[in-house]
N, C-alpha and C positions, 0 to 999 in steps of 0.2 A: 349156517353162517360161521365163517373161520372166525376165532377167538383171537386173529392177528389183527386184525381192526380193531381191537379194544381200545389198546391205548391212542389210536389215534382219536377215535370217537371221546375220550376223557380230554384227551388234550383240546378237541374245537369245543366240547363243553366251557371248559376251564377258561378257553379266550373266549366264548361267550359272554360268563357270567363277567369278563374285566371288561367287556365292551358294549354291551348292551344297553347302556344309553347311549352315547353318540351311534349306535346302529340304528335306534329308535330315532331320535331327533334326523340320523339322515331322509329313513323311511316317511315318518309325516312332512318334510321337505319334501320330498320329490313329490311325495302325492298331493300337494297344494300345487306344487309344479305343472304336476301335470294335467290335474284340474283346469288350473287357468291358462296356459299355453296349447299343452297335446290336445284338448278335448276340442275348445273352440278348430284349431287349424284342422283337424280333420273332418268337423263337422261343417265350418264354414269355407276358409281356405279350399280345400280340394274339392269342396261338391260344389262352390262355383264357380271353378275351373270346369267340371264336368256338367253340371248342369246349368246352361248356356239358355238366354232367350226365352224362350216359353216352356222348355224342356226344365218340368218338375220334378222327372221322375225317372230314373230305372230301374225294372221289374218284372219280376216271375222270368219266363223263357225267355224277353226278350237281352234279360241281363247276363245271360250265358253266352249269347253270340254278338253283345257288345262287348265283353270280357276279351273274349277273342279277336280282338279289332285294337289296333296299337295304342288309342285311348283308351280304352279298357285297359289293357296291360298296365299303362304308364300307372293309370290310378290305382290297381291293386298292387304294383309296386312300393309307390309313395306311401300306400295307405300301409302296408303290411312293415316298410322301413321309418315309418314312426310312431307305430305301434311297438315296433321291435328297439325302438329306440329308448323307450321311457325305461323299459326292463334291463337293457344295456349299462345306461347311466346311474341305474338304483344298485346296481352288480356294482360298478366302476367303483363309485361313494368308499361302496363296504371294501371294494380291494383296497381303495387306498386308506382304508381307515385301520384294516389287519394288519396293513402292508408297515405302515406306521408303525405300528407296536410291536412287530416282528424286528424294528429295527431301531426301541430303542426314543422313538419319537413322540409326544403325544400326540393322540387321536384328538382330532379340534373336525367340527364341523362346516363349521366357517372355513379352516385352512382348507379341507379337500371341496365346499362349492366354487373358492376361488382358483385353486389347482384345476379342476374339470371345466371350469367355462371355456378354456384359450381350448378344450381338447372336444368340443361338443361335435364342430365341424371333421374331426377325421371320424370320433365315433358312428355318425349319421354317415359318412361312405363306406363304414366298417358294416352297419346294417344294410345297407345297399348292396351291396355286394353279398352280404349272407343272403338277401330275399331273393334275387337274382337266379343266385344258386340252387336255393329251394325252388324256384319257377321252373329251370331247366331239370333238376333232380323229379320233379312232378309232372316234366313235358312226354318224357317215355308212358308213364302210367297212366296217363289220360288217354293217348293215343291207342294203349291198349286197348284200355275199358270202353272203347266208342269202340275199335272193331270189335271188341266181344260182343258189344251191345248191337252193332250193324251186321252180323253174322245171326246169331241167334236170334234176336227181339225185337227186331224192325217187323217182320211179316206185318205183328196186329200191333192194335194199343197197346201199350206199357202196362195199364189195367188188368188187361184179359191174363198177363203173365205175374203179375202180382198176387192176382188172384187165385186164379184156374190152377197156376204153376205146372206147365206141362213140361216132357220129356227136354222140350229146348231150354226151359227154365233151371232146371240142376247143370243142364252143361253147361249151362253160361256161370253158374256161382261156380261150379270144380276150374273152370278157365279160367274166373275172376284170383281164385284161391291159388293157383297154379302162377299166376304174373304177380299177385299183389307181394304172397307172402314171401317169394326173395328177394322182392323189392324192399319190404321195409326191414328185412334185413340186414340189406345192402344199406339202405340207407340208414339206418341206427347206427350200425359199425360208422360210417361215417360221420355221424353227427357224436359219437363217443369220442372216435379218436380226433377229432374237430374244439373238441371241447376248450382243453388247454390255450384254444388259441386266443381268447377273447382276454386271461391273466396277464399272457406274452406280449399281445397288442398294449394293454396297459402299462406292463411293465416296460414298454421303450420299444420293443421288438415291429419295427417300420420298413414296410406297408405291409397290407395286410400278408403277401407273400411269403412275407418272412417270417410275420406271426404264424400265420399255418404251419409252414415250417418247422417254426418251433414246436407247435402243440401237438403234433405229430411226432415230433423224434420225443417229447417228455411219452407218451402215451404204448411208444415202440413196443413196448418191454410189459406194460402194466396198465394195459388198457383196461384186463378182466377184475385186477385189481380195484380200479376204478369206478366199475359197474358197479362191482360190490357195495364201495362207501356211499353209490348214489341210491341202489336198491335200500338199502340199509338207512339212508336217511330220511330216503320216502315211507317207510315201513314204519321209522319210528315217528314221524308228525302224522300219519294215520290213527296209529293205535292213539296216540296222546290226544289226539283230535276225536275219536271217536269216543275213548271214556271222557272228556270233556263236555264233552253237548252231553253222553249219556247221563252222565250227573246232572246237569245243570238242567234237561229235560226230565227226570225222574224229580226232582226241587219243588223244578217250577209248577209241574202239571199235578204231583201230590200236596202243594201248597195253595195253589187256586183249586182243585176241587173240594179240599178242606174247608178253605174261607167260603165257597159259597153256598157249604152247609152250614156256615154260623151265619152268616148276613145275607141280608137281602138289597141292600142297596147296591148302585151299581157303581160308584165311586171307590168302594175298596177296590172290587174286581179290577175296574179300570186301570188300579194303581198298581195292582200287582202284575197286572198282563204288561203296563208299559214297561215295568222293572225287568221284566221276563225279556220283553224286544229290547230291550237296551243292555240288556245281562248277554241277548246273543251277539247281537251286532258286534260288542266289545271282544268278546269272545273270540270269536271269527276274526276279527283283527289282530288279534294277539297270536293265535294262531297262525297265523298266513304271514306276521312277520316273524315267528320263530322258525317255520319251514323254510323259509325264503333266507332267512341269515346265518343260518344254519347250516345250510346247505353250501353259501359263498362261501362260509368256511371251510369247509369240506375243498372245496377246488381250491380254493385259495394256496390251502396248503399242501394240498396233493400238487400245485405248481412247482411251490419252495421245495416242495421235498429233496434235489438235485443241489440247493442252493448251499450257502455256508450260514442261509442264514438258520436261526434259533428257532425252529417250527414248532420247537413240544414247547408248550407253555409250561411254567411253574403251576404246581396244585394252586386254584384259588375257587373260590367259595364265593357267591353271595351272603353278604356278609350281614345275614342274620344277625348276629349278636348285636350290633352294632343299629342296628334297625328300630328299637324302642327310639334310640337318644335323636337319631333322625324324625322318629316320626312324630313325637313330641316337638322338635323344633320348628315340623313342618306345620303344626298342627296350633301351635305359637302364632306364625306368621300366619295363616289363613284365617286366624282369630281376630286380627285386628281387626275392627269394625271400617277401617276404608277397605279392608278388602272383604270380609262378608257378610258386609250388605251387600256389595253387586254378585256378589258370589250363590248369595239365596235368592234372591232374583234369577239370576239368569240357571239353576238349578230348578226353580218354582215356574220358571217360563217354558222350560224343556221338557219338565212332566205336565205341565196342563195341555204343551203341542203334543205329546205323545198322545195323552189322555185324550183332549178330545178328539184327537185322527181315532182311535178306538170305538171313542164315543161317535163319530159319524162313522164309521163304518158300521157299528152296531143297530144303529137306532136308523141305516138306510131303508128306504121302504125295499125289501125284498120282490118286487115283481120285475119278471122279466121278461123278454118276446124268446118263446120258442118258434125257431123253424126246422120243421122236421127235412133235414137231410136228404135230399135228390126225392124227396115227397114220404118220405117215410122206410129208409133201405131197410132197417129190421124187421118192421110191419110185414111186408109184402115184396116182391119184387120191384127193384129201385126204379124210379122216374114212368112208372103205371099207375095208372086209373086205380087200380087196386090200390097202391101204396098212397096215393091219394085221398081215398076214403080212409083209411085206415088211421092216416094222419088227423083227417075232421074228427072221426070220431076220437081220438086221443087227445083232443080239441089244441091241438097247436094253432100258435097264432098264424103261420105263413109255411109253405109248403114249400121249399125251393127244388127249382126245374132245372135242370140245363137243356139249350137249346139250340139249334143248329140246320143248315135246311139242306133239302135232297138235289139231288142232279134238279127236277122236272121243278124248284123250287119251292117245295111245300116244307112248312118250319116242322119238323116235330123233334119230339122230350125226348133226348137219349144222350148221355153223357160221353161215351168213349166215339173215335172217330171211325170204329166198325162194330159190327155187332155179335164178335165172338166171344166176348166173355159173357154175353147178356142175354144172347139166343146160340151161340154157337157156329153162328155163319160169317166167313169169312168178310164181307163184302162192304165195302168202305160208303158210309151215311150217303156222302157228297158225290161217291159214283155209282150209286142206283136209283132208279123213280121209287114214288114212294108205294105204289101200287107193286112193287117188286116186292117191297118189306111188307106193307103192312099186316098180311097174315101171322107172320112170324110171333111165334109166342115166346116169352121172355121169362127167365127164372125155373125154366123145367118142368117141372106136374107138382105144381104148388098145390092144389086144390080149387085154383080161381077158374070162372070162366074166363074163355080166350077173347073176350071182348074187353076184357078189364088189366091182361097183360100183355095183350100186341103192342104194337109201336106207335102209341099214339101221339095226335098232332095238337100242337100249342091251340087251336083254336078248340079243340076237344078240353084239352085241360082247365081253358078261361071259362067256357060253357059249366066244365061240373062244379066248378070251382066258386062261380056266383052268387054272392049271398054268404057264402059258407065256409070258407076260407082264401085269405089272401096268398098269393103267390110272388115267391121270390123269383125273377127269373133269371137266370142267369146265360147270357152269349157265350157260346162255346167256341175258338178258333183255332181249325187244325190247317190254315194257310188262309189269308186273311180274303173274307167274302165282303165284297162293299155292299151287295144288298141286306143283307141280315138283319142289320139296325134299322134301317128304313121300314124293311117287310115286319119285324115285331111290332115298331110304334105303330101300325099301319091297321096292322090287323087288333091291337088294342084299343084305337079311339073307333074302329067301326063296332065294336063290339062294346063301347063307352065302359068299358074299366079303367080306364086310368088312375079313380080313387081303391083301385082293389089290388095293384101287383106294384112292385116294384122292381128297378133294373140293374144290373150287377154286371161285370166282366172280367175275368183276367189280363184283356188286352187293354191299354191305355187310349188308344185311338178309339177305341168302340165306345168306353167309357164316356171321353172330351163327343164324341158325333151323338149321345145319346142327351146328353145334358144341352146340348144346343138343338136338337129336334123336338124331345120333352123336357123344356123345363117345370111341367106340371105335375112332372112323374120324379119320386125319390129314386137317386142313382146313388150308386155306391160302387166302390171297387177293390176287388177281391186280391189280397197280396199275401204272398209265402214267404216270398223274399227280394229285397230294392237296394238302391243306391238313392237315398237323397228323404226329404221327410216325408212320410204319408201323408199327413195333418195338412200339407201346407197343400193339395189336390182339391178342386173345386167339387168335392163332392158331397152328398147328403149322411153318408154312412159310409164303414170300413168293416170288412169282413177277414179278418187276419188270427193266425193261429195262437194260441196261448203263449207262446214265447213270447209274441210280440207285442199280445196285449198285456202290458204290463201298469199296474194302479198310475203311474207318473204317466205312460205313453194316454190312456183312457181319460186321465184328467185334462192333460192340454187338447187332446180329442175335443172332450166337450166345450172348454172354453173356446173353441173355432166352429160352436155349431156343430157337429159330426156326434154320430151315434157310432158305437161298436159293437161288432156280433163276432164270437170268439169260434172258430171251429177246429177241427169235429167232436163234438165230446160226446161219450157216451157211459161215460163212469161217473158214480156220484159225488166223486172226491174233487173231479175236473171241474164239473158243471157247477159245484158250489166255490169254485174256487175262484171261478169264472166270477160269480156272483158278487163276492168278498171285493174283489178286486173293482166294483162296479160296473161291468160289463152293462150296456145296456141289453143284450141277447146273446142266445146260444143257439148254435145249428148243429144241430144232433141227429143220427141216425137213430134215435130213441126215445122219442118222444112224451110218452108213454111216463119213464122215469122224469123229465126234465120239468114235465108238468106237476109231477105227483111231490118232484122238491119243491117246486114254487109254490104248491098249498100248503105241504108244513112250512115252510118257512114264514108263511104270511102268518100262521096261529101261532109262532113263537111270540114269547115276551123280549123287550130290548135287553134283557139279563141273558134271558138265555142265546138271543145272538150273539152278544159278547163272547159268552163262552163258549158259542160255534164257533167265531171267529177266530179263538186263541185255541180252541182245537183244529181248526182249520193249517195255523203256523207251523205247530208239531206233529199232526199225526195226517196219516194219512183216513179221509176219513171215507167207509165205505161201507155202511152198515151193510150186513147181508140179506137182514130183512126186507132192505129197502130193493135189496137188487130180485128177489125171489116174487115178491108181490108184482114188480112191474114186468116182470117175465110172464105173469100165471097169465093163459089164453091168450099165448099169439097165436095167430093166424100160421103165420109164417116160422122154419126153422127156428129155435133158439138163437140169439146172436152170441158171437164173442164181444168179449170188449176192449177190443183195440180201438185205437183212434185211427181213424180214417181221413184222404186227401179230399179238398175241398170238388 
């Protein structure tokens, strides 16, 4: 790093430290702003523009080729130009608040919300036009990445090359690698030399045209210069972000395991874990507005640079010294007793909501429904009789299947829409009888008999499965079959299980026809990714990835009735995390472990889940023990532990 950036990097310190309240009062401005306007219109406003009548929901594949469809388009424009809007305006603020003192003016907060209102509506066509831009800049690479993907990956399932990764599988990543990486080179450089144009736009430079324009000719010369102050600013709210938590995590985690070798109660703990969550949160905030304002300055006056106007600030200092006589005067006024009495109230009401959110997440009951993962994938070979058994005996509560039926219409277990990643043969479920497949042995020379790893059929699975474990079933749709739902309920009430399985699907339609032929039977439905609320879907349960289950998304879950099962986890860190967060279930390719944490967890004391819980926050937690013992005597290969697709 050139030692020529110094003095500029001293000089946005120095208008830091003179500006950094009104940057702060902008920043929690906007962000109440945007709480109370941005949040609702995008959540309410545009999704019911988009989701229309009965239409609750878009999701999984079929929100790729509504995306694709000029509704689509419209809303991921809107949605991504008000998105881009909030961060625009919080940039705007701090330029005219730099912009101010660079010439002279005072920085007022008030003067630049009333300055930006009359200018909200060009800003919002200023995002418009950048999303736009990014759509078409993104229109080439997509187009690639599908014939790559229609070239190489089409033959078999997407699976079999995820998995298997054969000879077509590296040519399509060296292709991907080949289009991607001078794409975003191409595109960087553009969005570098781009940059200036959003200060120029502000500073008068009308329409956007002519801001580019501008931000283009300041960058002509010293675009690489540019890079630098931006690498270089990222670098330094890194490092100061990373020793930041590292202290405040080295604090906190040697001071609660201190205390809870002197006490035993669980109200210290409590107190000191809330102090801990509210020491990061604050943290994190503080951080995130020093990068962010930090950084405005950095553009801000890499705009000026060309200007007359006064860019290098005078040396100034947070003015410590001065800092007693303040903080006693502050300390004056928050003394008077009108203001701290509500002051210790609403302090004493902040740590008891902390405390007891603590207090119930510690003292939840710890049990949860394990469903062993397409019947048990690490067990045994996935969606077999074998993996089947292996699940009972690992005693999971519910085996989930997927399921799908043949040309000659017979349902049977098998996940991808052919079976070369699973036996090796090319030949697609839906265009063979099943008397074609069912010899076919799945997972290689495991050691099992071949009756227990052929392709077996749903009515096989219900049969071993009586008694002795519940089954998740899941409708698999690789082009939508109308008999499918009908043939599963069908073959469930002749065989009177409907108190033993439950029904799941990634298709919405299969879902809404499943709930209205069984309403006796628990439906649920399966989501990666939507446009509109899960929660608000007539269904019995939601089977959705950790991202998505989040403690806030799992709580309003429950107040509408709805159960959540988080997939795929197969780490101990995930599945307790799962847990923390109240999951009501986990679907794991690992059963085995998933089960073996829900009995220590039951034998802990509410102390010590406490202090799961707040080692849950900071560390990652994965004992090795824990991972060695539920390994000892599989059947089947060792597994890795990645997380796997539902």
């Amino acid at each position: 790093m050139k030692f020529i950036h110094l003095p500029t990097y001293r000089s946005a310190w120095h208008r830091f430290a003179r500006l950094w309240r009104p940057m702060a009062g902008w920043t929690l401005l906007i962000w109440v702003l945007a709480t109370i306007l941005l949040g609702p219109l995008l959540t309410g406003g545009l999704s019911r523009v988009v989701l229309r009548g009965d239409r609750l929901l878009i999701g999984n594949e079929e929100l790729l080729s509504w995306l694709l469809h000029p509704e689509g388009l419209v809303y991921l424009t809107l949605t991504g130009t008000i998105l881009l809007l909030g961060g625009v305006i919080r940039y705007a603020g701090l330029f005219r608040l730099i912009t101010d003192d660079l010439q002279g003016r005072p920085a007022s907060v008030r003067q630049t919300l009333f300055a930006l209102l009359p200018e909200t509506p060009a800003l919002f066509r200023l995002c418009l036009v950048t999303i736009v831009a990014a759509l078409l800049l993104f229109a080439p690479l997509a187009a690639g990445l599908g014939g790559i993907y229609w070239y190489w990956l089409s033959e078999h399932d997407i699976n079999y090359y995820l998995e298997v990764r054969p000879p077509e599988w590296y040519r399509a990543l060296w292709a991907v690698a080949f289009l991607a990486v001078p794409w975003l080179l191409g595109v960087g450089y553009l969005v570098l030399r781009s940059l200036p144009t959003l200060p120029a736009f502000l500073d008068g430079h009308r329409p956007v045209k002519v801001a580019l324009q501008r931000g283009w000719q300041r960058t002509r010369k010293s675009s690489l210069r540019l890079l630098r102050l931006l690498l270089l600013c990222f670098a330094t709210w890194w490092i100061v972000r990373v020793i930041a938590q590292t202290v405040l995590l080295f604090t906190a985690s040697t001071g609660i395991e201190m205390l809870a070798g002197w006490v035993s109660s669980i109200i210290p703990i409590l107190i000191a874990t809330a102090v801990y969550t509210f020491s990061a949160i604050l943290l994190d905030a503080i951080l995130s507005f020093f990068g962010f304002s930090f950084t405005a300055i950095i553009l801000t006056k890499f705009y000026y640079e060309d200007t007359d106007l006064p860019i290098t600030t005078p040396q100034t200092s947070i003015a410590f010294g001065s800092l007693p006589q303040e903080a006693l005067a502050l300390l004056r006024y928050w003394l008077r007793p009108v203001r701290s009495i509500p002051l210790i109230g609403v302090l004493f009401l902040l740590s008891g909501s902390i405390s007891g959110w603590f207090l119930y997440q510690g003292a939840r009951d710890p049990h949860f429904t394990v469903t062993a993962h397409r019947a048990g994938a690490f067990l045994a070979p996935e969606n077999t009789l074998a993996a089947l058994e292996a699940a009972i005996e690992a005693e999971a509560d519910y085996a989930e299947i997927d399921v799908q039926r043949t040309r000659d219409g017979v349902i049977v277990v098998i996940h991808d829409a052919d079976l070369m990643r699973v036996a090796g043969d090319p030949r697609r479920v839906a265009q063979a009888d099943y008397a074609d497949l069912a010899q076919l042995r799945q997972g290689g020379d495991t050691g099992f008999p071949d009756e227990m790893v052929k392709l077996a059929t749903l009515e096989e699975f219900l049969e071993h499965s009586r008694g002795r474990i519940r089954l998740n079933i899941e409708l698999k749709y690789y082009g939508w079959d109308p008999l499918l739902v009908p043939e599963v309920i069908r073959l469930i009430r002749r065989m009177e299980m409907e108190e033993e399985v439950v029904l799941m699907s990634l298709d919405l339609r299969a879902v809404r026809e499943m709930k209205q032929r069984a309403p006796e039977i628990p439906i649920g439905y399966v989501a990666s990714i939507a446009v509109g609320d899960l929660r608000q879907l007539p269904v019995d349960f939601l089977a959705v990835p950790r991202q998505i289950g989040t403690p806030r998304f799992i709580r309003s879950a429950h107040n509408r009735g709805m159960e959540v099962h988080l997939w795929t986890l197969n780490r101990a860190d995930t599945i307790l995390n799962a847990v923390q967060k109240g999951a009501d279930g986990v679907i794991t390719d690992d059963p085995i472990l998933a089960v073996q944490i829900r009995n220590e967890l039951t034998n802990l004391t509410a102390l010590e889940r406490i202090l799961l819980l707040f080692q849950d926050l900071i560390f990652e937690f994965d004992p090795p023990e824990l991972e060695e013992e539920a390994y000892q005597g599989y059947p089947y290969p060792e597994p890795s532990t990645g997380e796997t697709n539902p």
